[in-house]
Structure formats: C-alpha cells, structure tokens
PDB file of N, CA, C and O in Angstrom, chain B, residues numbered from 101:
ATOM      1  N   UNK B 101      88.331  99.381 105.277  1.00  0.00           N
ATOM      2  CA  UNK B 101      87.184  98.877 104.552  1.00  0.00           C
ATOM      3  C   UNK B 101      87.689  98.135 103.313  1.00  0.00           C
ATOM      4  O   UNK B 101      88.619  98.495 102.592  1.00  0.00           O
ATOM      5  N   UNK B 102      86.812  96.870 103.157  1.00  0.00           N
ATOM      6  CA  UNK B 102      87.701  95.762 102.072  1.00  0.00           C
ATOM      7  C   UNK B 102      86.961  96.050 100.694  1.00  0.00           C
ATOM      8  O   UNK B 102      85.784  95.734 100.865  1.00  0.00           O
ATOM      9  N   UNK B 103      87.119  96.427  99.652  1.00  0.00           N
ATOM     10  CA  UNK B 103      86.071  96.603  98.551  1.00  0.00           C
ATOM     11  C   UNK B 103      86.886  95.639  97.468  1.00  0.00           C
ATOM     12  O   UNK B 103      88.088  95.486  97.251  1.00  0.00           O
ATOM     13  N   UNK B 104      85.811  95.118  96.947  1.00  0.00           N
ATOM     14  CA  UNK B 104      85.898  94.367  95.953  1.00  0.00           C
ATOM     15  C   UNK B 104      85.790  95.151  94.710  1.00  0.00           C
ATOM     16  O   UNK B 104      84.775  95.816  94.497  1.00  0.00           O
ATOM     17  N   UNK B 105      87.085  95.107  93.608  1.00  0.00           N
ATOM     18  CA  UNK B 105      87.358  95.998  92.297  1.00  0.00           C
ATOM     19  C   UNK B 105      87.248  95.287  91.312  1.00  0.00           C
ATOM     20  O   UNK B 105      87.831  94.204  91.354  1.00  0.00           O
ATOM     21  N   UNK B 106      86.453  95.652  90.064  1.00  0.00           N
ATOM     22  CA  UNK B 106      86.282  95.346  89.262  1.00  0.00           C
ATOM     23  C   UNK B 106      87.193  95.606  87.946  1.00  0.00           C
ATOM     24  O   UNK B 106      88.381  95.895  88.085  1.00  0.00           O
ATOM     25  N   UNK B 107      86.734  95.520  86.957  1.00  0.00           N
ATOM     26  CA  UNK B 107      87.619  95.736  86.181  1.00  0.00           C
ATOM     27  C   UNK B 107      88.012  96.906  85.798  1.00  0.00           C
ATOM     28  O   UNK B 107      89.172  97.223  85.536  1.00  0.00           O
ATOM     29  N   UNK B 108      86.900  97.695  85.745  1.00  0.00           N
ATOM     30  CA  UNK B 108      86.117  99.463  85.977  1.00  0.00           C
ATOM     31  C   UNK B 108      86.280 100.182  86.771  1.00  0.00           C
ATOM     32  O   UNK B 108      86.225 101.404  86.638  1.00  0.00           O
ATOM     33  N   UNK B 109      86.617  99.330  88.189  1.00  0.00           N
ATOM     34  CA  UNK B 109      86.260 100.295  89.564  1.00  0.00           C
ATOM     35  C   UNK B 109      85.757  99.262  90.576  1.00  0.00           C
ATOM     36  O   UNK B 109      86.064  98.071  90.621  1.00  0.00           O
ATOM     37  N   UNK B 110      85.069  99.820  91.241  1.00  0.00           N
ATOM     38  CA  UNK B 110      83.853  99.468  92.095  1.00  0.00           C
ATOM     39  C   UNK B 110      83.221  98.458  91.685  1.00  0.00           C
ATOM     40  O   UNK B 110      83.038  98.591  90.475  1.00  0.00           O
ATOM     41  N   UNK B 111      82.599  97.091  92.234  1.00  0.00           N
ATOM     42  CA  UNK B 111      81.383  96.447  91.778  1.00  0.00           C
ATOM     43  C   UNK B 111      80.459  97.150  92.938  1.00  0.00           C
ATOM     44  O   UNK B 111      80.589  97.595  94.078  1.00  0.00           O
ATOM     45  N   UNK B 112      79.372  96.962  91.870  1.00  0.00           N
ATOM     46  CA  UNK B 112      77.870  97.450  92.191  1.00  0.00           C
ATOM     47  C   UNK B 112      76.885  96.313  92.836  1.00  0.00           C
ATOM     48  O   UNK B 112      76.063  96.112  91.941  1.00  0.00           O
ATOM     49  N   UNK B 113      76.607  95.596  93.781  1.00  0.00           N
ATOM     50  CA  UNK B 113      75.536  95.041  94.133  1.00  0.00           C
ATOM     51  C   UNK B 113      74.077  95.842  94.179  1.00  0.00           C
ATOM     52  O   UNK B 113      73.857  96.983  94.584  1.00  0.00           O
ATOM     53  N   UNK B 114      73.181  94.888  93.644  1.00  0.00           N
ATOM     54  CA  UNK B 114      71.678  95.566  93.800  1.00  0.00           C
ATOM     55  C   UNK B 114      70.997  94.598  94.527  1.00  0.00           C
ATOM     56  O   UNK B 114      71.028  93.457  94.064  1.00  0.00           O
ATOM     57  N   UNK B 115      70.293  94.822  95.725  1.00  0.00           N
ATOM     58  CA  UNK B 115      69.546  93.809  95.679  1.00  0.00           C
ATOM     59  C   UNK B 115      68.177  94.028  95.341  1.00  0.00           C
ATOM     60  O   UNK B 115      67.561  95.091  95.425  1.00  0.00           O
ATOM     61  N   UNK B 116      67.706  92.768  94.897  1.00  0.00           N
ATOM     62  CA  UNK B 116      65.814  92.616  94.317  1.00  0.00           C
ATOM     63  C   UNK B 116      65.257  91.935  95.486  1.00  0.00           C
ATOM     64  O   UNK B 116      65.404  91.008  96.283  1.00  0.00           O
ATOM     65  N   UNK B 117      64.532  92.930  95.130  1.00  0.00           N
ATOM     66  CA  UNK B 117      63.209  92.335  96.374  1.00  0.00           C
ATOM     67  C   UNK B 117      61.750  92.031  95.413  1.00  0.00           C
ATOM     68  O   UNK B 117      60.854  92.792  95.051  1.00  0.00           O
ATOM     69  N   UNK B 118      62.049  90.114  95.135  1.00  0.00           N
ATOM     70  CA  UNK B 118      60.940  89.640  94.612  1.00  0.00           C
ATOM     71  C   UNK B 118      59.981  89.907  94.563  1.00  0.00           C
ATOM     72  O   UNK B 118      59.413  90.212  93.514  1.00  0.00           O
ATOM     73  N   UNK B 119      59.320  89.880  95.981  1.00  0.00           N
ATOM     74  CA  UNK B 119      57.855  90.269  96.130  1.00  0.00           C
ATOM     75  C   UNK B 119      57.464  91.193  95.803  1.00  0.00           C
ATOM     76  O   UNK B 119      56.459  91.164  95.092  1.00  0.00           O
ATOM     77  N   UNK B 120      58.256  92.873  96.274  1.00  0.00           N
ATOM     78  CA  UNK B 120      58.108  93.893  95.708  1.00  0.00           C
ATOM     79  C   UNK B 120      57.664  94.007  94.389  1.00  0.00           C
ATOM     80  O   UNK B 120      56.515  94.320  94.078  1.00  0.00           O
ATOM     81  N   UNK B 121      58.903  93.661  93.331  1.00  0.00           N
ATOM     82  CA  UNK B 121      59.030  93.265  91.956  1.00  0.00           C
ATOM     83  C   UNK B 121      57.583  92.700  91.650  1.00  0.00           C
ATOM     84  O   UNK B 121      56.704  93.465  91.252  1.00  0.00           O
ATOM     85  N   UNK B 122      57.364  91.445  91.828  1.00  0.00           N
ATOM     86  CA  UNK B 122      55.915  91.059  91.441  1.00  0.00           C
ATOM     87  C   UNK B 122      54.621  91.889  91.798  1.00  0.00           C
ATOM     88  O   UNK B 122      53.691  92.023  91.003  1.00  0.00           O
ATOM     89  N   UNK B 123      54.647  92.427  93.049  1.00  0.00           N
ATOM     90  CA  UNK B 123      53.946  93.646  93.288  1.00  0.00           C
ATOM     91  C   UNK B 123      53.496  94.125  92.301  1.00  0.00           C
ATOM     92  O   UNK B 123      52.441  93.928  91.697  1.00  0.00           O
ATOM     93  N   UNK B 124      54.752  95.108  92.052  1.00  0.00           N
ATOM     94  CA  UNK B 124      54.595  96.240  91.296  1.00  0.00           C
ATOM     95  C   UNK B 124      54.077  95.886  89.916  1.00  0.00           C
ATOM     96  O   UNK B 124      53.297  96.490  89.179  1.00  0.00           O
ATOM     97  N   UNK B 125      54.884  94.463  89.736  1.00  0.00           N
ATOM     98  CA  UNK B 125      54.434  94.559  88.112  1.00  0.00           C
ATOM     99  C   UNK B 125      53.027  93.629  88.182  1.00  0.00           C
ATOM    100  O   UNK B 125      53.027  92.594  87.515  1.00  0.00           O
ATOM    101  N   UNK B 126      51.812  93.972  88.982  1.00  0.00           N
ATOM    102  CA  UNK B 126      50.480  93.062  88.981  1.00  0.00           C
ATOM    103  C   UNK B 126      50.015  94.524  89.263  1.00  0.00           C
ATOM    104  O   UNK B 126      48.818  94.733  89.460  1.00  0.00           O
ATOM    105  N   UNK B 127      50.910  95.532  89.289  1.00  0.00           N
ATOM    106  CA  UNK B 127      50.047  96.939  89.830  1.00  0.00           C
ATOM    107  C   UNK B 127      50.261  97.592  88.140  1.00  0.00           C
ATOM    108  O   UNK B 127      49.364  98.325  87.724  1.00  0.00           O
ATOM    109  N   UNK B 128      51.312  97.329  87.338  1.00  0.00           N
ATOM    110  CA  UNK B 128      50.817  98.394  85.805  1.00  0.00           C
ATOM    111  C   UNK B 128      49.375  98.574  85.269  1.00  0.00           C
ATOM    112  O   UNK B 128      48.411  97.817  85.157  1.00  0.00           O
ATOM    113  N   UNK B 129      49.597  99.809  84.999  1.00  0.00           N
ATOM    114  CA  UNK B 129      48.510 100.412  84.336  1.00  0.00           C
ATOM    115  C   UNK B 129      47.589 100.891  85.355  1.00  0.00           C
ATOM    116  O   UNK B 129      46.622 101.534  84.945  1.00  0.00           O
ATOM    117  N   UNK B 130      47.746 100.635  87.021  1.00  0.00           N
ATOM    118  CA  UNK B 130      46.841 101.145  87.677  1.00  0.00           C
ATOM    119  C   UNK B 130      47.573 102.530  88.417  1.00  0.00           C
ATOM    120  O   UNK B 130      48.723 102.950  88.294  1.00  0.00           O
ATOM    121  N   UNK B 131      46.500 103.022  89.181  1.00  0.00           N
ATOM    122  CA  UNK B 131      46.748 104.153  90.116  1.00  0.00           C
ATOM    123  C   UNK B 131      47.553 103.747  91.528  1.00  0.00           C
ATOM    124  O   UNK B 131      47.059 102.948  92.323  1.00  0.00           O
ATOM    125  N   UNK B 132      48.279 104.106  91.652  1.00  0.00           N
ATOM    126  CA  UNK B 132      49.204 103.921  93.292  1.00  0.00           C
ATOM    127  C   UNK B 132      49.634 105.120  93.958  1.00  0.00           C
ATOM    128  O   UNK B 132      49.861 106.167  93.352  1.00  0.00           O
ATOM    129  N   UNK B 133      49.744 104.980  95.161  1.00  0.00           N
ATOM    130  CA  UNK B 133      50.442 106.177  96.098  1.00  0.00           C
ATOM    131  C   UNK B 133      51.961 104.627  96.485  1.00  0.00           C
ATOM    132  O   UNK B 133      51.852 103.427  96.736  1.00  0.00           O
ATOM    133  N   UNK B 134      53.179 105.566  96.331  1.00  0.00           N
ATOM    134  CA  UNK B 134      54.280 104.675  96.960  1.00  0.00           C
ATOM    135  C   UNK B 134      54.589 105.457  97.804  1.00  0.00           C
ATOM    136  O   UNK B 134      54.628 106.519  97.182  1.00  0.00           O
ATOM    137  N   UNK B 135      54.910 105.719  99.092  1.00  0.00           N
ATOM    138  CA  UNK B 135      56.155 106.170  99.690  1.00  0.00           C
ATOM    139  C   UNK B 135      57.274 105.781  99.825  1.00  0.00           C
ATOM    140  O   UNK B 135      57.458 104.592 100.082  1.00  0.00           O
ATOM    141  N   UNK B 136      58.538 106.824  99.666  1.00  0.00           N
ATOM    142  CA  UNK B 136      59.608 106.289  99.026  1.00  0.00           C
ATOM    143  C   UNK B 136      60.886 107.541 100.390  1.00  0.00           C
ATOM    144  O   UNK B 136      60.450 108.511 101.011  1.00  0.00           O
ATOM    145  N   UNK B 137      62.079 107.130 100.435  1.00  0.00           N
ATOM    146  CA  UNK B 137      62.666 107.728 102.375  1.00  0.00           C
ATOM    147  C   UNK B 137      62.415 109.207 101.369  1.00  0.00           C
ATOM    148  O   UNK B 137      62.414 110.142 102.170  1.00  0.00           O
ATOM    149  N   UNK B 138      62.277 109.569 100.417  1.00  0.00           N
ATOM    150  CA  UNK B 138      61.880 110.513  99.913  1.00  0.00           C
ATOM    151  C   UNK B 138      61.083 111.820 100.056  1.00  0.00           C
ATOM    152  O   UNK B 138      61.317 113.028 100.026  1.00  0.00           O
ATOM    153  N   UNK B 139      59.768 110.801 100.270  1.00  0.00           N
ATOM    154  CA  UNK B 139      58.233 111.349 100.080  1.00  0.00           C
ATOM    155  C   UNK B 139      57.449 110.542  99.343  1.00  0.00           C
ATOM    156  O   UNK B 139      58.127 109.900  98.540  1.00  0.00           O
ATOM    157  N   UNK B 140      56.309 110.314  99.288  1.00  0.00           N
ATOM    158  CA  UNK B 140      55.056 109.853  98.471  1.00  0.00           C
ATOM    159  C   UNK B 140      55.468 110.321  97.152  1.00  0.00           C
ATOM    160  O   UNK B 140      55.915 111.444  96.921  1.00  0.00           O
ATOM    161  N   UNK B 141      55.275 109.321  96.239  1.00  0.00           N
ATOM    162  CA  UNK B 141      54.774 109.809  94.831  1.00  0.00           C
ATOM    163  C   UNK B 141      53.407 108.886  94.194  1.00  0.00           C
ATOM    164  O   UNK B 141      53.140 107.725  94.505  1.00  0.00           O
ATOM    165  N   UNK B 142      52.808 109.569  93.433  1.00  0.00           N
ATOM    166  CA  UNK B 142      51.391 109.147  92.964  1.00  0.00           C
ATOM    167  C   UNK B 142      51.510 109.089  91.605  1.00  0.00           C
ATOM    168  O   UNK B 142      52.431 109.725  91.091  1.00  0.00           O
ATOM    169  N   UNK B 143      50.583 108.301  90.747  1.00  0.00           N
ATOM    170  CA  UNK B 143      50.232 108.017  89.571  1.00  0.00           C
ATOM    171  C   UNK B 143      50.368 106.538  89.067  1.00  0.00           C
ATOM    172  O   UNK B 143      50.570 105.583  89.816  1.00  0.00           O
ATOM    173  N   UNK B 144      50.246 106.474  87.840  1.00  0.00           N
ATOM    174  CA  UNK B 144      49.940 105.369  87.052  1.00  0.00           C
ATOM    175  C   UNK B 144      50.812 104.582  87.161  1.00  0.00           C
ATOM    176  O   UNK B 144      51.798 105.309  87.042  1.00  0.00           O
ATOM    177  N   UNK B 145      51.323 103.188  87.365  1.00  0.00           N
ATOM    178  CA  UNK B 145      52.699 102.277  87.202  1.00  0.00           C
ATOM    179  C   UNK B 145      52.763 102.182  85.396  1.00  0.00           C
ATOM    180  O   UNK B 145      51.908 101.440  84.914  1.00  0.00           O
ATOM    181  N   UNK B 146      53.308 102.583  84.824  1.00  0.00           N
ATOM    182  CA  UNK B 146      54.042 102.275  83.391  1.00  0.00           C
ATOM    183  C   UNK B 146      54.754 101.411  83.410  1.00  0.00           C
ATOM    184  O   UNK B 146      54.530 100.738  82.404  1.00  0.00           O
ATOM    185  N   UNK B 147      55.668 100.917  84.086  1.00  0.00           N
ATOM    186  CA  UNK B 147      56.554 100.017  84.179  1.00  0.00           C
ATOM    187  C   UNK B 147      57.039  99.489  85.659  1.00  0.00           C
ATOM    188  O   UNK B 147      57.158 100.116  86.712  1.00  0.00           O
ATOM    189  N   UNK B 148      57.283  98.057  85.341  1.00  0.00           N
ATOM    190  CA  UNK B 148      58.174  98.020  86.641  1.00  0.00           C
ATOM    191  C   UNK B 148      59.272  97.532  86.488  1.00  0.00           C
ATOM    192  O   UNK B 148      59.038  96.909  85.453  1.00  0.00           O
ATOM    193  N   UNK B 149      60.555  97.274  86.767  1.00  0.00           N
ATOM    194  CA  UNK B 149      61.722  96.289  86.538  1.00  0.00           C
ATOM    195  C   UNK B 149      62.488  95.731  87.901  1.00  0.00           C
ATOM    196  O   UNK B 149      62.233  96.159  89.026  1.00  0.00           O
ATOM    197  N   UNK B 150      63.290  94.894  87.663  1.00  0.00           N
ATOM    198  CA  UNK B 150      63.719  94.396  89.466  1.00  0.00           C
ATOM    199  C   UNK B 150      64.357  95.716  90.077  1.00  0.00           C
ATOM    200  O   UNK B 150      64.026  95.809  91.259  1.00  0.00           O
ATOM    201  N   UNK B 151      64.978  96.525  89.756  1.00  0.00           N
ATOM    202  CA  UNK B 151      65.447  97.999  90.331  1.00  0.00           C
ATOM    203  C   UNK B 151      64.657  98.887  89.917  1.00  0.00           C
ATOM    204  O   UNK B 151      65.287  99.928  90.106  1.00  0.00           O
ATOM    205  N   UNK B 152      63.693  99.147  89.479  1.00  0.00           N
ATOM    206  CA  UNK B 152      63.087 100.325  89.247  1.00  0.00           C
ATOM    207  C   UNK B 152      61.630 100.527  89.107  1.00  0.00           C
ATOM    208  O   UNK B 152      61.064  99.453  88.901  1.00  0.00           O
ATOM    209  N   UNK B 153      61.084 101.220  89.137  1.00  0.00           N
ATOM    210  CA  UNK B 153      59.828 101.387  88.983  1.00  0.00           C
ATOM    211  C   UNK B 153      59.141 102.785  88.082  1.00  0.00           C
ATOM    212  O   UNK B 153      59.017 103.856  88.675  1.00  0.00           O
ATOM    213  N   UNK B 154      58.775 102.665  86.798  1.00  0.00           N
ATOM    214  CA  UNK B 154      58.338 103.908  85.921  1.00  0.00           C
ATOM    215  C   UNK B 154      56.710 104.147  86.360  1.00  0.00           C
ATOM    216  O   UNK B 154      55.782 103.363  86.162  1.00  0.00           O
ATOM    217  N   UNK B 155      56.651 105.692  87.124  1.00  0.00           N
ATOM    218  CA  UNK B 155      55.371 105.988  87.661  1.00  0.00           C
ATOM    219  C   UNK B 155      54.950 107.659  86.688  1.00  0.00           C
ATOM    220  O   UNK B 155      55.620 108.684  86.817  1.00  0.00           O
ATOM    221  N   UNK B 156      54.071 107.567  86.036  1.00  0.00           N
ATOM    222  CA  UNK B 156      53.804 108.551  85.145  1.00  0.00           C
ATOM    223  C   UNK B 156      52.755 109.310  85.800  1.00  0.00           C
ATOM    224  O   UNK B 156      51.915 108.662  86.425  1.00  0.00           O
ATOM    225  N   UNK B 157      52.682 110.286  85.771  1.00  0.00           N
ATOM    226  CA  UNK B 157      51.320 111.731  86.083  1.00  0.00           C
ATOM    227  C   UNK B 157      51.460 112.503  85.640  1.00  0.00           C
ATOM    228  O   UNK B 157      52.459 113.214  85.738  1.00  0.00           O
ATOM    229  N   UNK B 158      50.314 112.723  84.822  1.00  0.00           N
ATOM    230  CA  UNK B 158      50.232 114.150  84.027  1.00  0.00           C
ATOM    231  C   UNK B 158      51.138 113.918  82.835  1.00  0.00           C
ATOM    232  O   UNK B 158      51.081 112.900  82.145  1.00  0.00           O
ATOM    233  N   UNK B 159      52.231 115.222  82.571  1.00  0.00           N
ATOM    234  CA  UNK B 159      53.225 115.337  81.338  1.00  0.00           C
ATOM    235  C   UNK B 159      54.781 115.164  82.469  1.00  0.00           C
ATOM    236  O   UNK B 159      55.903 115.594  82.200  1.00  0.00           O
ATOM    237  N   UNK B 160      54.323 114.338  83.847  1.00  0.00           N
ATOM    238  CA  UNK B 160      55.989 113.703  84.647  1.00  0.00           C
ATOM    239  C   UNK B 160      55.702 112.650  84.284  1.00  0.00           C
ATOM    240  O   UNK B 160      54.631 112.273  83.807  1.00  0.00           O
ATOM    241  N   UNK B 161      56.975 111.878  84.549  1.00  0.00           N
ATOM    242  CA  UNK B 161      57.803 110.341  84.890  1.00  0.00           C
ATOM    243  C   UNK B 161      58.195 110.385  85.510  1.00  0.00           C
ATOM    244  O   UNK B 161      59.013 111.302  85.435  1.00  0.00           O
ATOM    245  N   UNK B 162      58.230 109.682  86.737  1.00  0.00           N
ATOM    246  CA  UNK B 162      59.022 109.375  87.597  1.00  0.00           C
ATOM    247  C   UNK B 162      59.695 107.967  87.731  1.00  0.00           C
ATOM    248  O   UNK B 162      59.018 106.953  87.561  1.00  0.00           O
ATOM    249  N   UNK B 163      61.325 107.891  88.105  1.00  0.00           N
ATOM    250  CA  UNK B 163      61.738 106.887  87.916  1.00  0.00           C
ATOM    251  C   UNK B 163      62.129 106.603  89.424  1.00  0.00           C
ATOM    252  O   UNK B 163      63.107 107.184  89.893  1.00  0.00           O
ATOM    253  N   UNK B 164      61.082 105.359  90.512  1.00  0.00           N
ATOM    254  CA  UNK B 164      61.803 105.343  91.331  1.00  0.00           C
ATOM    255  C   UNK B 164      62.117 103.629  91.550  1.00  0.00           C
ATOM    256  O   UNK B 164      61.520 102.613  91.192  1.00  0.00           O
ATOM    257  N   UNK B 165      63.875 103.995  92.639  1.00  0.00           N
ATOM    258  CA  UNK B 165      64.273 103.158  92.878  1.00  0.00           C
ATOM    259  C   UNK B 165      63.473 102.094  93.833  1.00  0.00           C
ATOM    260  O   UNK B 165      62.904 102.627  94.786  1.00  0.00           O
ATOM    261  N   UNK B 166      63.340 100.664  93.723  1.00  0.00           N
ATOM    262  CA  UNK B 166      62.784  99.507  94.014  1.00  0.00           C
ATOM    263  C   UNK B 166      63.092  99.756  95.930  1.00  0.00           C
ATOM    264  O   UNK B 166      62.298  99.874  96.864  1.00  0.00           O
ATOM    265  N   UNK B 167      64.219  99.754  95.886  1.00  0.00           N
ATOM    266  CA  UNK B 167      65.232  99.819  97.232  1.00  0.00           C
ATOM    267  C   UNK B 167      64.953 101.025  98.189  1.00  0.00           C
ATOM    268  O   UNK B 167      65.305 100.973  99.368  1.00  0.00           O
ATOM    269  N   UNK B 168      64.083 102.506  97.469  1.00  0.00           N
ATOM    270  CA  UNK B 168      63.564 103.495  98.401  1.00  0.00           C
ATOM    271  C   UNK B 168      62.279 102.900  98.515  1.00  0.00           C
ATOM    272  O   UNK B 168      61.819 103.560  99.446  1.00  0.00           O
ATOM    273  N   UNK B 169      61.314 102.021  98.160  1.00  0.00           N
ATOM    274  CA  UNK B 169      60.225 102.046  98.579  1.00  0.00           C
ATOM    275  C   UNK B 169      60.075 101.694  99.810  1.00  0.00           C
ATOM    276  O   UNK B 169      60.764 100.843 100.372  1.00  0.00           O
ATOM    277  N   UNK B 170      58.757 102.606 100.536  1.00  0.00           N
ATOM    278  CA  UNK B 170      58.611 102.113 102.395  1.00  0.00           C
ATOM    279  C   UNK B 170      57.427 101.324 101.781  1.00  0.00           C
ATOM    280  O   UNK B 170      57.679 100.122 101.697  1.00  0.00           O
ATOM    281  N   UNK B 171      56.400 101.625 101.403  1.00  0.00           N
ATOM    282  CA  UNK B 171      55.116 101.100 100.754  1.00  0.00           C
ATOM    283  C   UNK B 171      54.597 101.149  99.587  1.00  0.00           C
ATOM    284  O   UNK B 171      55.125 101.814  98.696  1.00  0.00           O
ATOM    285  N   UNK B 172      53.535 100.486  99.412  1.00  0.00           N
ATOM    286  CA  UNK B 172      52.978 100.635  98.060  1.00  0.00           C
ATOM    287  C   UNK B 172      51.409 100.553  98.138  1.00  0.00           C
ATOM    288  O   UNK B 172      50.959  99.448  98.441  1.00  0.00           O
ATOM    289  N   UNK B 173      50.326 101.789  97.857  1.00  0.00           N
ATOM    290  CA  UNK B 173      49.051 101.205  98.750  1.00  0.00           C
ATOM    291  C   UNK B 173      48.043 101.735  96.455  1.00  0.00           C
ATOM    292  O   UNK B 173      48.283 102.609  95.623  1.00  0.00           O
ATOM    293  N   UNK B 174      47.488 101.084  96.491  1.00  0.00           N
ATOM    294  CA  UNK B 174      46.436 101.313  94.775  1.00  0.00           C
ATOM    295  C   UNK B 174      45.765 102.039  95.395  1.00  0.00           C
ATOM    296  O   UNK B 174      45.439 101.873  96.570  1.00  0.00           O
ATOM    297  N   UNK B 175      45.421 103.081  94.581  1.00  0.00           N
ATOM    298  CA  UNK B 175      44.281 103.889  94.656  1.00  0.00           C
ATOM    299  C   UNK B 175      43.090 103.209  94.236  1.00  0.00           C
ATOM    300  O   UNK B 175      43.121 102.344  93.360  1.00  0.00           O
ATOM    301  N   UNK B 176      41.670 103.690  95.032  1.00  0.00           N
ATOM    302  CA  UNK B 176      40.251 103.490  94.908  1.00  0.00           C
ATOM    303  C   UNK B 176      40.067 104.167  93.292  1.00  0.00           C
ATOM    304  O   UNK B 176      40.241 105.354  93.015  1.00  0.00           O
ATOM    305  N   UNK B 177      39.711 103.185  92.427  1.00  0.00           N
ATOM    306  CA  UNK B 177      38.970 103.793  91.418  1.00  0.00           C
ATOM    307  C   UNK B 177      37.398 104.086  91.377  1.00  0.00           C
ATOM    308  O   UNK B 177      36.596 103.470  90.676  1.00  0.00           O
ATOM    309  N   UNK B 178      37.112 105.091  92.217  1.00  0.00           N
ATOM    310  CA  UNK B 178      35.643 105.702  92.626  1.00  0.00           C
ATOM    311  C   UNK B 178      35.346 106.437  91.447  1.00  0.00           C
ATOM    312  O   UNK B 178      34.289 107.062  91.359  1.00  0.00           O
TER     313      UNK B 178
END
C-alpha cells in the first residue's frame, strides 16, 4: 500500500459533499432527524461546516461527521 507522507505523518484527505454542505446549512436553526452508519440522531442544526455538522438537544451536542450521513429528513413543526 503506497501512502503519501507528510511532513507530520500521514496526509488526511476529506472529502465535501457540496450539496450536503448547503443542505445542512439552509437546515440551521431547524428540527431534523439525520441518520448517520451509526443510528439516527435528532434535534436542532446549530451549525454546519464542510466536515461537520453541530446538532444540539436538550443540555447534548452532537458533533456529526458530514461523511456518516445516510440522510437528512426536517421535522414537521405541528
């Protein structure tokens, strides 16, 4: 296996997934269910960034990675 070394070690590739990214960040401040190879997590989007996504509920944060998401569906504000 050929790895490319940095100066540190390892280089790190991430990839962004645009659409996702814009997604998420037209979804802050609302309610979402994501599933993630994880499990579902629920609550508010606080943030989004090209790798990450800040999902708050209750007195949690959750910080998930862009790259585990399977979906992303907003909750009904009934």
């Amino acid at each position: 296996m050929n790895q490319q070394m940095g100066a540190n070690g390892p280089m790190q590739f991430v990839l962004v997934e645009p659409f996702v990214y814009e997604a998420l960040r037209s979804l802050i401040g609302k309610r979402v269910v994501i599933d993630t190879s994880r499990g579902p997590v629920s609550g508010n989007i606080a943030d989004a960034k090209p790798d990450h996504v800040v999902i708050k509920e209750y007195d949690s944060t959750f910080l998930v990675r862009t790259s585990e998401i399977i979906w992303i569906m907003p909750e009904n504000n009934n």
